[in-house]
N, C-alpha and C positions, 0 to 999 in steps of 0.2 A: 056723388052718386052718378051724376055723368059720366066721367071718365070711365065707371065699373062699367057703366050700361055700354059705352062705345066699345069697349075692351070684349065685355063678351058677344057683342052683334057681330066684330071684326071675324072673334076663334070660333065661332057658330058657323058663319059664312066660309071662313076656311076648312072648317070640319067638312062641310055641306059639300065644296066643288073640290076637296080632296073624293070625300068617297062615289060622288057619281062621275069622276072624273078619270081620278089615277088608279080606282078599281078596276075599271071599263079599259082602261086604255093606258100605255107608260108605262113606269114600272112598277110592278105592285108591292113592292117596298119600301118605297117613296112616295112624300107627297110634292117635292122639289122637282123645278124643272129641268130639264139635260142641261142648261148652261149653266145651272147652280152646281148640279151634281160633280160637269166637269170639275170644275174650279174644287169645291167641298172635298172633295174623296182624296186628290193627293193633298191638299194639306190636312187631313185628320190622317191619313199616312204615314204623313213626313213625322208629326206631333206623336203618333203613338209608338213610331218605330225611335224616336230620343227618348221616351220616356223607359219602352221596355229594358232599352241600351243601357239605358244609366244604373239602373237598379241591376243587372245582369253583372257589370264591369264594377259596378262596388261591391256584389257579391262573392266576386268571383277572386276580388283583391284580398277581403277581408275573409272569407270560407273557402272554396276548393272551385277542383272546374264542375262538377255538379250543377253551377251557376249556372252554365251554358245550355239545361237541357231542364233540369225544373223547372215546376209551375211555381208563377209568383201572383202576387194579389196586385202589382203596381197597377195605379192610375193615377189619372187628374181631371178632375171635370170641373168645367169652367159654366156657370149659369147666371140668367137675367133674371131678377125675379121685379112682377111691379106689386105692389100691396094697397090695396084700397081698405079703410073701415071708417064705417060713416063716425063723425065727430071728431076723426082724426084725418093728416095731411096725407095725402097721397105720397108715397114713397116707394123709392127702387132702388136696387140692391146689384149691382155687378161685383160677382167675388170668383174663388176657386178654389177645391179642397184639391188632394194628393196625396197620397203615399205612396212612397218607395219600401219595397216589402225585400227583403235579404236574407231568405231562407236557410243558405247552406252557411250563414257563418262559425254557428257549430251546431251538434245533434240535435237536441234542444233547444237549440237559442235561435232570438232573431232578432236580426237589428230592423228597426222601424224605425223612417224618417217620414211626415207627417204633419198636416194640419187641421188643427180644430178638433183638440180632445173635447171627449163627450164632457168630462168634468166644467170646462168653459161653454157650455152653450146656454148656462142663465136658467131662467126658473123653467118650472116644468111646461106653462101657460106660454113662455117666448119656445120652447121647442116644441109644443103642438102649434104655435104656428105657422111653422115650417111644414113643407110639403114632401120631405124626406127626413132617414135618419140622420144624414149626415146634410148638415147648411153649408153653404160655400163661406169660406175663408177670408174675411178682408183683412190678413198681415195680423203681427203680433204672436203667432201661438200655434208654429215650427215647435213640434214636439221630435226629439231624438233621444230614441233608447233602445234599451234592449229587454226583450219579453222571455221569461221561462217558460214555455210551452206546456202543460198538462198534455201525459201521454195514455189519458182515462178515455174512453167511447161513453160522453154522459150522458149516452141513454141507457148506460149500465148503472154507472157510479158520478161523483161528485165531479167533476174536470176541474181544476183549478193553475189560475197562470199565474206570474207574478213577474212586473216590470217595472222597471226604474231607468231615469235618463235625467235628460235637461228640456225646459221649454227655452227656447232664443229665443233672447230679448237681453236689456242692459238693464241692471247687471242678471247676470241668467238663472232662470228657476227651478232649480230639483226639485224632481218630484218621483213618488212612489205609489206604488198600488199591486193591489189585489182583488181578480175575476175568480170566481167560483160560476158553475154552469152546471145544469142537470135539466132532463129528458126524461118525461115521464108516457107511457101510453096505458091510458087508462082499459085497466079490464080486457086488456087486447083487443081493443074498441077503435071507434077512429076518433074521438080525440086524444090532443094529447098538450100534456102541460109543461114547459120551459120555461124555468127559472134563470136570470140572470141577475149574478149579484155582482157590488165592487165596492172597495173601499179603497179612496186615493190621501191621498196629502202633497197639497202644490205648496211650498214654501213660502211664496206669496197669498195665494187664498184659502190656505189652512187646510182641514179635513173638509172630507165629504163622503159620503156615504147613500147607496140607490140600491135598491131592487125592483126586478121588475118580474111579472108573473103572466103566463101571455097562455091561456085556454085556447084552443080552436079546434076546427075540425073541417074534412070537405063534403061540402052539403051535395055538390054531383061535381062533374069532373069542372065547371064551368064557375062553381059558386065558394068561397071558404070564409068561415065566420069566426070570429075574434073577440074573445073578451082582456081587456088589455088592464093590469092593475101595476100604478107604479106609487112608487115611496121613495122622497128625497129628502139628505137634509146637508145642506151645506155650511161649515164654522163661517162661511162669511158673513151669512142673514142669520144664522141662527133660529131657522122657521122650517118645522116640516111641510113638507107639501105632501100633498098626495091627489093622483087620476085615476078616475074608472072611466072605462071606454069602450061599445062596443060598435065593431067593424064588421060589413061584411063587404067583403071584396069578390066582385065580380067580369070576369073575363069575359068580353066583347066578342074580339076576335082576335087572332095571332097578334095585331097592330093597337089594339084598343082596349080598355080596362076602365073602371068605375069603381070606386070607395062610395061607401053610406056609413058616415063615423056620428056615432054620440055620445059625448064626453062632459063628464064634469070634475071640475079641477080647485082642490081648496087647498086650506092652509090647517095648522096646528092641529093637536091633539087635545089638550087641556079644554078647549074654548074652540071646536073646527068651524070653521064656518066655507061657504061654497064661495069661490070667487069670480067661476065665469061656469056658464054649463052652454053647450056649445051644439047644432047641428050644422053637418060639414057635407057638400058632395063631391067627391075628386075625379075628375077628368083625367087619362092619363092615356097619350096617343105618341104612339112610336113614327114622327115624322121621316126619319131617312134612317132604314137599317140598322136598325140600334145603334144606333150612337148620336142620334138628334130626336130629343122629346120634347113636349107639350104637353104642361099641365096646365089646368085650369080648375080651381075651387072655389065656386060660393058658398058662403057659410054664414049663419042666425047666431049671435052673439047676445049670451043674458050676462052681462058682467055686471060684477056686485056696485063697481063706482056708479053706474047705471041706474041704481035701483034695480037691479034683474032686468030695465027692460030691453025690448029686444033692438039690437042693432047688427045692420048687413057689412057684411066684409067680403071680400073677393081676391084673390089672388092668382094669378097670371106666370107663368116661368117656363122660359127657354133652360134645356141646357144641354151640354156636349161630354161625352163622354171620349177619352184617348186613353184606348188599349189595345195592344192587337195580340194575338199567338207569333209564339215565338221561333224563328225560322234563321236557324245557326248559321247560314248563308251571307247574312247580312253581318254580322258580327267581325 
């Protein structure tokens, strides 16, 4: 509990002589000093002008010159995260997710090179809590394949993709799947409902199967509220799980944002029972320009091994994002 309590006095006091600091004075994009910023800015430069390159020149090998002037989805971002929960060790996490995104290798198709399918990110309880969709990567699960694009607008109709590759590793893991997607807006209202379904098979961890159902709407230009319903089940446990979760997410300023999440997250159908119910609040500060963030979340934990009762958890994470637009100069 120490550690939490010095962890958040530290980002308290950091938040605090950022904004009466580099509001007032500096740059007001940054919370960093000019000697950090020198130093930061060419190497997130150097890092994002390799990463755009590479994906651009396999594109461009494997599909047309197209490569040279479409938009791609490449990145990498590399993040610290520390995690505190009372009863349990203090523990920290340096990883990095990726993809390389290869648009024009034909009309429809795309080759995707990648870390850390959703199918491997463990039960639904280890991905709430994570403080993004996507956790950063410690090795093993390089996914490489190629996606059939659905050519539907699924706020019309159904959209569905269908991809298949290898995950590296030894000996190496095919696998297959299938996204379906649809966009609902209710009543010509402002909400509106997004369904997202899939069904994979990794050759190693068998079937799996997820939907997820995401209600919201914006409450003013400044507030957006979330009802989040998901359902998983994967052949390796052979346990459905299922969360209900409601978010409202709220916007500070251009630099700064706030989550209020509450969530409970069980098991089976026959016999359910709750297994942790959960409130979360998320910190979320744009330290340098988009591309250096700061999260910070405390959160009330009633988990079932517990007895339901309640126990404090806190999590803490740097991370960096490398992507830049693409300037055929450089090429």
């Amino acid at each position: 509990m120490k550690k939490a309590l010095m962890i958040l006095v530290a980002c308290a006091s950091l938040g605090a002589h950022a904004d009466t600091h580099h509001d007032s004075e500096g740059d007001p994009d940054s919370d960093l000093p000019p000697w950090v910023d020198e130093r930061l800015d060419p190497f997130h430069q150097s890092v994002s002008q390799w990463v755009e390159n590479t994906s651009r020149r396999i594109d461009s090998f494997f599909g047309t010159t197209d490569a040279l002037s479409v938009e791609t989805d490449s990145y990498l971002r590399i993040g610290q995260a520390w995690r505190w929960r009372e009863g349990d060790a203090f523990d920290q996490d340096l990883g990095a997710s990726f993809r390389l995104d290869l648009p024009t290798t034909e009309r429809r198709l795309r080759l995707v090179i990648e870390s850390d399918p959703e199918e491997t990110r463990g039960t639904l309880a280890e991905q709430e809590s994570t403080l993004a969709d996507e956790r950063p990567d410690r090795g093993g699960r390089l996914r490489i394949g190629i996606n059939r694009l659905g050519d539907r607008d699924k706020a019309l109709q159904w959209n569905t993709q269908v991809g298949a590759g290898i995950r590296a590793r030894l000996p190496p893991d095919p696998y297959a799947r299938v996204i379906s997607q649809r966009l609902w807006t209710l009543r010509d209202g402002p909400w509106q409902l997004e369904s997202d379904n899939r069904l994979s098979w990794f050759n190693k961890d068998g079937y799996s199967a997820r939907t997820r159902w995401d209600l919201g709407r914006l409450l003013d230009e400044r507030r957006h509220l979330r009802f989040l319903t998901n359902v998983q089940w994967r052949e390796e446990v052979d346990t459905l799980e299922f969360s209900e979760a409601v978010e409202l997410n709220r916007r500070l300023d251009r630099r700064r944002a706030l989550r209020y999440t509450a969530a409970v997250l069980g098991e089976s159908i026959s016999r359910p029972r709750v297994e942790d119910a959960f409130l979360q609040l998320r910190y979320r500060r744009d330290v340098h320009r988009g591309i250096l963030f700061l999260d910070m979340a405390p959160a009330l934990h009633f988990p079932r091994e517990a007895g339901h009762d309640p126990r404090w958890a806190m999590t803490l994470r740097l991370e960096m994002y490398f992507r830049r637009e693409f300037d055929r100069t450089l090429l």
